[in-house]
C-alpha positions in Angstrom: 151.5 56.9 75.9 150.0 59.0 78.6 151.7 62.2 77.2 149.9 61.1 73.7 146.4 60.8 75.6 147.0 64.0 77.2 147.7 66.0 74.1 144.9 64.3 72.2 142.6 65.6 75.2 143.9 69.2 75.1 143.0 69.2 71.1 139.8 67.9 71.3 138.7 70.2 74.0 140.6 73.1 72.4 138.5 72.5 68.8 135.3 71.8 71.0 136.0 75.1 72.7 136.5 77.3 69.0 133.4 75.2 67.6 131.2 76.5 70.5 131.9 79.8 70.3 131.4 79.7 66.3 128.1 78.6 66.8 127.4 81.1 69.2 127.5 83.7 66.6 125.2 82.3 64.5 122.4 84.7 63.5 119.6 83.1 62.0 116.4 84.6 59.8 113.0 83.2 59.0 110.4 84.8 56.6 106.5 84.8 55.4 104.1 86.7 53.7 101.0 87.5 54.4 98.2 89.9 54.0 100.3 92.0 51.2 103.4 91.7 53.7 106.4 90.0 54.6 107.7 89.7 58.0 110.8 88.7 59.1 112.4 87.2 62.5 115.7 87.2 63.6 117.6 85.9 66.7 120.6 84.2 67.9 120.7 80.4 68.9 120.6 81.2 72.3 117.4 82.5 71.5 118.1 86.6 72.1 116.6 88.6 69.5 118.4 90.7 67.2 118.0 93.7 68.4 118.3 97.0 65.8 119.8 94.1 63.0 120.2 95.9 59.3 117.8 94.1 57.1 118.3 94.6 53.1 115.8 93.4 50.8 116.7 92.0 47.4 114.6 91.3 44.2 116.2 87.9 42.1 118.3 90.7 39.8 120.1 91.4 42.9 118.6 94.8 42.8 118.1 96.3 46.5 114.5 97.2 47.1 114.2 98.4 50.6 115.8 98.1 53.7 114.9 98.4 57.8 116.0 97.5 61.2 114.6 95.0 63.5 113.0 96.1 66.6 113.9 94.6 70.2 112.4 91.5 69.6 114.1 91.2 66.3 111.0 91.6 64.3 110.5 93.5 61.0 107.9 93.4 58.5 107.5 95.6 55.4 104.9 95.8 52.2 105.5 93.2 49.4 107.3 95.6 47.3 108.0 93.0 44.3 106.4 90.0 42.8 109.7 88.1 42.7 111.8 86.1 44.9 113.4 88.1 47.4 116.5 87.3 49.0 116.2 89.0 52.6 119.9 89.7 54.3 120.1 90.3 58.1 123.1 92.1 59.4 123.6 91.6 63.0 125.7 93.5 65.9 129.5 92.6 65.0 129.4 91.6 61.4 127.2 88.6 61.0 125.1 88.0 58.4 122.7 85.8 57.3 120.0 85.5 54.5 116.5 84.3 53.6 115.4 83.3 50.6 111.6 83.9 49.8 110.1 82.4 46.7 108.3 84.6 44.3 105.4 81.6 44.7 105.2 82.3 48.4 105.1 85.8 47.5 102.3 85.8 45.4 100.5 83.6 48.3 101.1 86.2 50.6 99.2 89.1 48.7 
């Protein structure tokens, strides 16, 4: 019975352990317009910016529009190149990814 305990303990602390680390390579993205622009923000969950992150720009035809990098405090903002909804990908250091969907009715509210 102990044994059993024992190996249950190992597993759970084992998944807990890959589960952590998963979610510590999260990347996550947030978008508005406003004042003809959109601007964007990106950062880790522990907070850390994205620093020099790829950032595509997409109109709803999947058609790329623009695309920057994020400064050090993982900000980037750009003109409102398209009444549409744009779909706003951030690539991050060691492949991760992550995207933003902006609705063509918060675009217009942002000119």
């Amino acid at each position: 019975m102990m044994k059993k305990i024992h190996f249950v303990l190992i597993f759970v602390s084992v998944l807990l352990l890959f589960c952590t680390n998963a979610m510590a390579h999260k990347v996550n993205l947030f978008a508005y317009a406003e004042g003809g622009k959109v601007f964007t923000e990106s950062y880790f969950p522990d907070g850390r910016p994205v620093e020099k992150g790829k950032v595509l720009v997409f109109d709803s035809q999947n058609k790329k529009l623009l695309e920057g990098i994020t400064d050090e405090k993982g900000l980037f903002s750009f003109t409102i190149p398209k009444m549409d909804d744009l779909n706003i990908v951030i690539e991050a250091s060691m492949g991760h990814k992550n995207n933003y969907k902006l609705k063509k009715a918060e675009v217009e509210a942002g000119k």
